[in-house]
C-alpha positions in Angstrom: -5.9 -9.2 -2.0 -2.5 -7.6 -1.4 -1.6 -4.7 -4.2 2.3 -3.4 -4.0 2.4 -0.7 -7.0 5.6 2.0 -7.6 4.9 5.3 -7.7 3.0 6.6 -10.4 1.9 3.4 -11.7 -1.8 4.0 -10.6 -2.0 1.4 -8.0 -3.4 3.5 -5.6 -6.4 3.7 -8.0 -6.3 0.1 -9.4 -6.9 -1.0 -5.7 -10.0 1.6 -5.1 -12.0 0.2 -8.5 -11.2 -3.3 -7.1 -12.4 -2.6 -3.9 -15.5 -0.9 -4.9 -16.4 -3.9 -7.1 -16.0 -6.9 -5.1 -17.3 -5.4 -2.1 -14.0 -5.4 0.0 -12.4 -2.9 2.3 -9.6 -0.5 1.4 -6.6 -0.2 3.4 -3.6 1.1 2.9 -0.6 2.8 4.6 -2.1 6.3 5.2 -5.2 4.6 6.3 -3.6 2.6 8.8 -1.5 5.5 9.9 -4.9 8.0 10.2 -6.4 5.0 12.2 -3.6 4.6 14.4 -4.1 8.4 15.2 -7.9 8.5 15.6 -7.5 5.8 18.3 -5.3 7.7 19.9 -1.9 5.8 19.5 1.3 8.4 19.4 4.4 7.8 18.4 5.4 6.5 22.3 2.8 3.3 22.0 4.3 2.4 18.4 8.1 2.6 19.6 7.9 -0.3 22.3 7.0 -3.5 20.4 4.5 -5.2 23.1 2.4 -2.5 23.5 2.1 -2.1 19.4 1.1 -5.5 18.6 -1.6 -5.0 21.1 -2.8 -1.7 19.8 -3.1 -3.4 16.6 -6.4 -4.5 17.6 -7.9 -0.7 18.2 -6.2 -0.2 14.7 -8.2 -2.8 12.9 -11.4 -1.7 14.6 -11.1 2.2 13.6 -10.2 0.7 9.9 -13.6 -1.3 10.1 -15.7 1.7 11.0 -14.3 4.4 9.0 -12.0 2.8 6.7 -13.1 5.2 3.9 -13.4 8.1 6.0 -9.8 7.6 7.5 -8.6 7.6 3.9 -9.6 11.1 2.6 -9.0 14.7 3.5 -5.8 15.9 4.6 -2.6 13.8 4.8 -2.2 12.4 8.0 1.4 13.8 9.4 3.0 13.2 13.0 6.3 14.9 12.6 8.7 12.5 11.1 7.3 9.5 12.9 5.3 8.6 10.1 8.7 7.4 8.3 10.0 5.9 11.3 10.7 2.1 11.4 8.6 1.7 14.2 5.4 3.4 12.2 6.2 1.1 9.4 6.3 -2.1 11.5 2.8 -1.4 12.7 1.5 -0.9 9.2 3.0 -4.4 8.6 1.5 -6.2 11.6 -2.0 -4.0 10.4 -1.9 -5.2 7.3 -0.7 -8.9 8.0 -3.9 -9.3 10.7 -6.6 -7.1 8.0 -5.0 -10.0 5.4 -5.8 -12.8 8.1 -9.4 -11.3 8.3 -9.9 -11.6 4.2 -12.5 -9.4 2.3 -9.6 -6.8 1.9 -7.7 -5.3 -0.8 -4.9 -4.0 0.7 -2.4 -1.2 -0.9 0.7 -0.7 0.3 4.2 -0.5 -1.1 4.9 -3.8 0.1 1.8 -5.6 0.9 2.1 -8.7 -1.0 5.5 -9.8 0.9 3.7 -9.7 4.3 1.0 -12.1 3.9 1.7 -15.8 2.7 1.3 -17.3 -0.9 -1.6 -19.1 -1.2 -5.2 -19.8 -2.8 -6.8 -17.6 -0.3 -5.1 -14.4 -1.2 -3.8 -12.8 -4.6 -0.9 -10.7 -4.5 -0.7 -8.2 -7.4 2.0 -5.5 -8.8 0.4 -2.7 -10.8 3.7 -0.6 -12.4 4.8 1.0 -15.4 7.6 2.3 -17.4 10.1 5.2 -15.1 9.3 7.2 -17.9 5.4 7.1 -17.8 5.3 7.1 -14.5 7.4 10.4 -14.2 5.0 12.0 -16.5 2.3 11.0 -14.0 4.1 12.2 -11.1 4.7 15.4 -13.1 1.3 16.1 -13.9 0.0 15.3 -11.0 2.0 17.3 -8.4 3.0 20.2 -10.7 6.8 19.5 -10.8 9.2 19.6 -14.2 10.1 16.5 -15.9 13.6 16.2 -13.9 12.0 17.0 -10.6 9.5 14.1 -11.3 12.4 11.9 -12.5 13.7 12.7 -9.5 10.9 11.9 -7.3 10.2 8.5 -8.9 13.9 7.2 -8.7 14.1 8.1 -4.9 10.8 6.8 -4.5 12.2 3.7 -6.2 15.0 3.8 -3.8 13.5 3.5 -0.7 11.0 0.6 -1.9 14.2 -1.5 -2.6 15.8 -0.2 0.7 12.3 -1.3 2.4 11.8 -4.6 1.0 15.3 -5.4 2.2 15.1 -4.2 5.5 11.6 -5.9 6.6 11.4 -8.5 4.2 15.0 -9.7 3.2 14.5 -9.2 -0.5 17.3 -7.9 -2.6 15.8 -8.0 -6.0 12.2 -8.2 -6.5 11.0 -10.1 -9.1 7.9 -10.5 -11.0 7.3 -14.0 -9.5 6.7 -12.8 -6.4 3.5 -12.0 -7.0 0.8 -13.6 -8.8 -0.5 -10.9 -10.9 1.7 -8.4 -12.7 -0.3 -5.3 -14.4 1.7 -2.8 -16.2 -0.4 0.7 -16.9 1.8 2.0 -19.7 -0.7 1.1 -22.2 -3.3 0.1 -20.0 -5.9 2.6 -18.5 -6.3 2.3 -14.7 -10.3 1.0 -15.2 -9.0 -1.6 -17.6 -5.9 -2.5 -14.5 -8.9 -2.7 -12.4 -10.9 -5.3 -14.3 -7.8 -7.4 -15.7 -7.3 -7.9 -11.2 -11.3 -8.0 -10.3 -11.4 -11.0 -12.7 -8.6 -12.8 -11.6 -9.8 -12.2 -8.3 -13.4 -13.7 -9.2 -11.6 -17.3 -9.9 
């Protein structure tokens, strides 16, 4: 299960409460990104293509033992490499192999554009009004309302930029994905069971 979610929508969230109740492991960017680091890739083994997609591997397998673990305390940062291309590519190839695996929910900006359509996965986009979700982003990392306006339309920004540069899509559109939840109205548990069911069939 792929969940792509903008900022302040709740994704994040939404994909935790799935996970939890069907039993499936969590992965998303920072995950990936901690794993990569606690198997002891640097920033040298993601640049050159051939040695990342056979690092990969070591990726998957820190994700499996400590996938949880990998995903709390602080934010993982390695300089600037962390918004590199090169960073991002092997989050994609991470997240295209732990979607090959299955038993995943998987939560990344982008998630449901790298795996492929079919009855074997569901690709769901949890978002909500720019104006709800600045009031999230407000509240939850202190800022004024035009500061959090501010974060969520350059957040915004660089999700369209991303899609277009690793996945060739100019406008996303709500059938892309198979599932569309939007939190204005609805709470982040309710999100969570509106996906866990349409996951169950």
């Amino acid at each position: 299960m792929c969940i792509s979610h903008t900022t302040g929508a709740g994704g994040e969230e939404v994909g935790r409460l799935v996970a939890e109740r069907l039993g499936f492991l969590y992965v998303d960017d920072e995950i990936v990104a901690r794993a990569a680091a606690k198997g002891g890739i640097g920033p040298e083994d993601v640049v050159d293509e051939e040695r990342r997609k056979s690092l990969v591997a070591r990726v998957l397998e820190a994700i499996a033992q400590g996938g949880s673990e990998l995903g709390s305390g602080v934010p993982l940062r390695i300089g600037d490499e962390l918004n590199s291309d090169d960073v991002r590519a092997l989050i994609r190839e991470t997240i295209e192999r732990t979607a090959a695996r299955g038993n995943a929910v998987i939560v990344a900006h982008a998630a449901s554009y790298a795996v492929t359509p079919g009855p074997e996965s569901l690709r769901v986009l949890v978002t909500a009004s720019l104006h709800v979700r600045g009031a999230r982003v407000a509240d939850a990392q202190e800022l004024d309302q035009p500061q959090a306006a501010r974060t969520v339309k350059d957040s915004d920004a660089g999700r369209r930029d991303y899609l277009r540069r690793f996945y060739d899509v100019d406008n996303e559109l709500p059938t892309h994905y198979d599932l569309v939840v939007n939190t204005d109205v609805l709470s982040v548990q309710q999100a969570a069971e509106l996906v866990s069911q349409a996951a169950a069939r």
